[in-house]
C-alpha positions in Angstrom: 17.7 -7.1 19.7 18.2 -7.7 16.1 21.7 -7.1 14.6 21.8 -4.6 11.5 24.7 -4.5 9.2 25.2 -0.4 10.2 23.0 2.3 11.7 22.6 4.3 7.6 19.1 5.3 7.6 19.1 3.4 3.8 20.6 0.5 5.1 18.0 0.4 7.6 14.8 0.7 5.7 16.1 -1.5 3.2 16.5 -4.2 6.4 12.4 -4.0 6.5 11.4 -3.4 2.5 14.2 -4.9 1.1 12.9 -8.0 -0.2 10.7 -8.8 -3.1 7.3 -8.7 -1.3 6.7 -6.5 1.5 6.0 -3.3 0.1 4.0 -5.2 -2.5 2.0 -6.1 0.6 1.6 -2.7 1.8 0.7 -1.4 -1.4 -2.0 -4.0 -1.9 -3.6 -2.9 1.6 -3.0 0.8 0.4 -4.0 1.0 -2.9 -6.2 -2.0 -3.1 -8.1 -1.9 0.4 -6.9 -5.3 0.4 -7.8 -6.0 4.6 -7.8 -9.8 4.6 -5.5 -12.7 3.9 -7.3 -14.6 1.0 -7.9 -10.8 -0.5 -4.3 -10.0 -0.7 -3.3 -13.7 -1.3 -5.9 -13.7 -4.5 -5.8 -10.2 -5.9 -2.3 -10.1 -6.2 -1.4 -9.6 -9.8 2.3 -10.6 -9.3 1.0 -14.0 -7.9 2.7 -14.0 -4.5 2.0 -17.7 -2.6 0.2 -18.0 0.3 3.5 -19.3 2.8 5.1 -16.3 1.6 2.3 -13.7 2.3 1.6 -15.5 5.3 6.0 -14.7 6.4 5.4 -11.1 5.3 1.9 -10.2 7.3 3.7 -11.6 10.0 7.2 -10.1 9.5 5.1 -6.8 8.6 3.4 -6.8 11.8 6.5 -7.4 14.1 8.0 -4.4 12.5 5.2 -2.4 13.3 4.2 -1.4 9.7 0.8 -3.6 10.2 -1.4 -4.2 12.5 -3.6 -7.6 12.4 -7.2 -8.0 14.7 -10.0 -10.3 14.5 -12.7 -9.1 12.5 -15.9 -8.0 14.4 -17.8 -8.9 11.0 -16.7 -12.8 10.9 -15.1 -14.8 13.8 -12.4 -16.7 11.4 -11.3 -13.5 9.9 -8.0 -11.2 10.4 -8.3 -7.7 9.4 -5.1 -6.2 9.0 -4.4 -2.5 8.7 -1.6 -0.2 8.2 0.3 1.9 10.8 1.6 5.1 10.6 5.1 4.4 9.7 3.6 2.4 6.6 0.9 5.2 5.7 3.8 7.8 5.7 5.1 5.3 2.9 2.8 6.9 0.6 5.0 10.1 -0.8 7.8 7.1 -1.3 5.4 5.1 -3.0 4.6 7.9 -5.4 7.7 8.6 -6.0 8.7 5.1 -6.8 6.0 4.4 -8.9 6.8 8.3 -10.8 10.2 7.0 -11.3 9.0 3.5 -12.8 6.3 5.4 -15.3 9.3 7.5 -16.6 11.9 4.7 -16.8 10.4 1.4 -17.0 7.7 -0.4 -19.6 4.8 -0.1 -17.1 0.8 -1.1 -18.2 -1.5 1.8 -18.8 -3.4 1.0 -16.5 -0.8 0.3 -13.5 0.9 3.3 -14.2 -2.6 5.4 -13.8 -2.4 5.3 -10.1 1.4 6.4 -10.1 0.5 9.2 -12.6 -2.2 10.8 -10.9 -0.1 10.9 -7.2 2.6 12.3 -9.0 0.9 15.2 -10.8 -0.8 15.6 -7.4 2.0 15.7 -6.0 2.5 16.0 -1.8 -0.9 17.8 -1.3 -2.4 15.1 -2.6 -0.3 13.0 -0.6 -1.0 14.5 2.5 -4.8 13.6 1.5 -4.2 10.6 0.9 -2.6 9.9 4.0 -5.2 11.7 5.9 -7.8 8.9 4.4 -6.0 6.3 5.1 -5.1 7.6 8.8 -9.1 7.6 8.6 -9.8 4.1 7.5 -6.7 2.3 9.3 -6.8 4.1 12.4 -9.9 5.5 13.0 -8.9 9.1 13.4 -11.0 11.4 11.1 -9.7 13.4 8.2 -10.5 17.1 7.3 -13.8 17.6 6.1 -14.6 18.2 2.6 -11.8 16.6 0.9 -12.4 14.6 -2.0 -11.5 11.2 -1.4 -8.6 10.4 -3.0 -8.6 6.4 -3.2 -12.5 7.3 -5.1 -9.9 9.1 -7.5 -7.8 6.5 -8.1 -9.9 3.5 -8.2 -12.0 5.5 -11.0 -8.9 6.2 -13.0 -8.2 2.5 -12.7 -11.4 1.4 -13.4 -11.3 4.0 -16.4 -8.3 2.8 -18.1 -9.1 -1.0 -17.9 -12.2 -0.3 -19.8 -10.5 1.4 -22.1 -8.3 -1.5 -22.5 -10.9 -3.5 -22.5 -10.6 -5.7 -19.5 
């Protein structure tokens, strides 16, 4: 059993996402769809190296937050996917990235993502979380729901156009 420095619920998750890269990881898989190594290793715009992604997949999935399994589609091929304790991240998420678009010098087009969950607020999030329970864990969502990762990818896509990228 793992020691922890106390039993404070802060204290605690901080233990798991307290370091510089794992919910970086999570919110690659989450907002990028990012399901294999070499996807999350080269679409990483904060340039994370490859030992290190390698320590957090693997730290990640012996806390539970991932899950890893060969991929049916190619034989040399993890797939990894998130768990519910990581896809109930995504109202902290939001509110992290709200909090970073009010206070911090964020891109336009990084902070469109963050924008849009926050004036959506936790019916969006619930959504949200109902797609990825969906495409992580197999278990439908409600039909007739717009999906919201469409949403944000096009408001992504959107504002790098208009950028110019």
């Amino acid at each position: 059993m793992e020691e922890h420095r106390s039993g404070c619920p802060i204290n605690l998750s901080l233990e798991v996402f307290g370091d510089r890269w794992s919910l970086i990881v999570i919110r690659d898989i989450m907002f990028g769809n990012r399901r294999h190594f070499r996807e999350l290793l080269t679409n990483n715009s904060e340039g994370i190296a490859s030992n290190i992604l390698a320590d957090r997949l693997h730290r990640l999935v012996g806390l539970g937050m991932v899950s890893r399994a060969p991929d049916p589609g190619h034989k040399q091929k993890i797939v990894y996917r998130l768990t519910e304790p990581s896809i109930q991240l995504v109202p902290v998420l939001a509110q992290l990235g709200a909090w970073g678009v009010r206070h911090l010098p964020v891109s336009p087009e990084l902070a469109v993502r963050a924008r849009l969950l926050a004036d959506g607020g936790p019916s969006l999030w619930d959504d949200f979380m109902d797609e990825l329970r969906e495409l992580h864990l197999g278990i439908p969502r409600p039909a007739g729901v717009e999906p919201v990762f469409d949403r944000l990818t096009a408001a992504y896509q959107a504002e790098l156009a208009r950028a110019g990228n």
